[in-house]
N, C-alpha and C positions, 0 to 999 in steps of 0.2 A: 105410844112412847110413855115410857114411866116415870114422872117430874116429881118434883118435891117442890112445894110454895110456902112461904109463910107469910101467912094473911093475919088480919084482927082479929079477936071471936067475933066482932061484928059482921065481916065479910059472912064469916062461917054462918051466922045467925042467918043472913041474905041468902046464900045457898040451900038451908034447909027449911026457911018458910018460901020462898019466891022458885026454888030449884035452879036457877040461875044467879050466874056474877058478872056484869061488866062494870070494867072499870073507871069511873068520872072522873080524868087526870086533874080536873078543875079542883077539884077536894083534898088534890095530892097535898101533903104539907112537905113532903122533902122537895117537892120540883117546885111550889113557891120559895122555898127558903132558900135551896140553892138558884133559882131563876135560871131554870136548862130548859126550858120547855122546848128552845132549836133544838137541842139532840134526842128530846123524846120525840119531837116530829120527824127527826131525822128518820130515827126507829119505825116508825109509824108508818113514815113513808118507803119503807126496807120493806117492813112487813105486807104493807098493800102489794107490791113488787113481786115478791118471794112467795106469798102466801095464799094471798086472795083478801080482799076488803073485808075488813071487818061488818058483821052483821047486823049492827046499827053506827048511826052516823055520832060522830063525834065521841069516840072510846079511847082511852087508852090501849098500850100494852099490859098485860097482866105478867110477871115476872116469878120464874120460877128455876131450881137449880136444876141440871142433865147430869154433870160430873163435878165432883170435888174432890181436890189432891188427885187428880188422873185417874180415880173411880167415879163409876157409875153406879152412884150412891146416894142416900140422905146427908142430908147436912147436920153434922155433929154442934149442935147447939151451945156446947159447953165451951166450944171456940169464942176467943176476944172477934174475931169479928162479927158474930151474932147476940154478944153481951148489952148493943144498944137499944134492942126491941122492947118497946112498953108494953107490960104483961097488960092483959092477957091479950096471949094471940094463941093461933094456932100452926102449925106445921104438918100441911095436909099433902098425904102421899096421893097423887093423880095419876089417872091415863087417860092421855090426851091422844087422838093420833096423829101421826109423824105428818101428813100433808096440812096440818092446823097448828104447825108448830114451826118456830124459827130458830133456832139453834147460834149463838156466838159467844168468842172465847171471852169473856166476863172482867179478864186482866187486859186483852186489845181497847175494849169497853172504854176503859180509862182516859183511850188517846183520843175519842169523839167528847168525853164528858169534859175535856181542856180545849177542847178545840185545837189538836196540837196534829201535827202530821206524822202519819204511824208507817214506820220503815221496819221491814222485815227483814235486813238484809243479815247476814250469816257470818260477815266478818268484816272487817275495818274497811278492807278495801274496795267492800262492794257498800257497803255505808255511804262513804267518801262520794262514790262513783253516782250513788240515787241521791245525796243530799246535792252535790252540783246540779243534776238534770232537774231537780226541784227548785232551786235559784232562777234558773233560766227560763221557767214558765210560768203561768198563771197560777201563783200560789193557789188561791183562795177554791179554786178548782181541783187542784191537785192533793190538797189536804182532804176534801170530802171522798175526793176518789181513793185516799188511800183508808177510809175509814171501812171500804170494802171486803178489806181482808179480814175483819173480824169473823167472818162468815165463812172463810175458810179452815175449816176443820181435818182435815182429808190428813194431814201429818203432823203427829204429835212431834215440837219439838221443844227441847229445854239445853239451852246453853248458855255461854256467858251473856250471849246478847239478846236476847228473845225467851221465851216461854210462852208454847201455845199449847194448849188443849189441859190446862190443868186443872181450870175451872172452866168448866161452862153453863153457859147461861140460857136459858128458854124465855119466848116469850109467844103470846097467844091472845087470843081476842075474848077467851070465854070461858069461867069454872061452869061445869052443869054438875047438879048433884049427882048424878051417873058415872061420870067421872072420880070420884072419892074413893080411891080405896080402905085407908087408913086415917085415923084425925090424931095425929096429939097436942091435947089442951095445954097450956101453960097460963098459971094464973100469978 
C-alpha cells in the first residue's frame, strides 16, 4: 500500500543508519502535551486487533496519510494544516503492505481524540432515534463502541451531517528502509 508519512530528519537519520523505525510514544511531545495517551492505546489496542502485535513490546503507532481531499495522494505541504511542522523534517513516500497497515477516516479520528460519541447517522431523525438509544445505556461503553466506525471505509460519504473518507489516515508498527520510495527534505 502506498502512504505518505511525515517524520523528523531524525527519524529519517534512524532508518538510514539502523534500517529500521519504531516508534517510542514515551518521547512523543504532542501526546505529552496534549495528555491522550487513552486514545493512542485506544489505537494500539485497534491495531493488535486488526493487524497483529506489534514486533517489539511497547511501540507506538507510526502515522501516515492513505487519502487527502478524497485522493489517493501525497499530502500537499503548502496547506495551513501542515504549516505547524518544525523544519527540518521529512515527507517520505512508503510501501508498506496492506495486511501491516490499519486504515481510518482521520476527520472520525476527532471523535476518540475528545472522547466524545461518534454518530453516523444520515438525517435528524435517525440522529434523534441513536442519540435516545445512547441515553438509555451504558454510556461509557457505547462511546468506545462507537469509535469503531472510524474503520469503516467501505462508503465514501459527504453531506450535511458526516463526511467520511476524505481524509484517511494509516497507521503501522514499522518504517524499514526497504520501504522508502521517495524522501522530500524540508529544512
Amino acid at each position: 500500500m502506498r502512504l505518505w508519512t511525515i517524520q523528523s530528519l531524525e527519524v529519517y537519520n534512524i532508518i538510514n543508519c539502523v534500517g529500521i523505525y519504531h516508534n517510542d510514544g514515551k518521547k512523543s511531545k504532542l501526546i505529552n502535551i496534549m495528555h491522550n495517551d487513552k486514545f493512542y492505546q485506544w489505537m494500539i489496542m485497534q491495531m493488535k486487533k486488526r493487524i497483529g502485535n506489534p514486533p517489539i513490546q511497547d511501540i507506538y503507532p507510526i502515522w501516515a496519510w492513505h487519502t487527502m481531499n478524497w485522493q489517493h495522494s501525497r499530502p500537499d505541504l503548502r496547506k495551513v494544516e501542515f504549516k505547524s511542522y518544525k523544519k527540518p523534517f521529512v515527507l517520505m513516500e512508503i510501501e508498506i503492505s496492506n495486511k501491516d497497515v490499519l486504515l481510518s477516516d482521520e476527520e472520525l479520528w476527532n471523535y476518540v481524540l475528545s472522547d466524545t460519541y461518534l454518530s453516523t447517522a444520515l438525517a435528524e431523525e435517525e440522529y434523534e432515534k441513536e442519540m435516545l438509544e445512547f441515553s438509555k445505556n451504558n454510556k461509557e461503553n457505547k462511546i468506545e463502541e462507537s469509535w469503531e466506525k472510524i474503520f469503516c471505509l467501505d462508503n465514501k460519504i459527504n453531506n450535511r451531517w458526516i463526511r467520511i473518507g476524505c481524509y484517511i489516515q494509516a497507521t503501522f508498527w514499522e518504517i524499514k528502509k526497504e520501504n522508502i520510495i521517495k524522501v522530500w527534505i524540508y529544512k
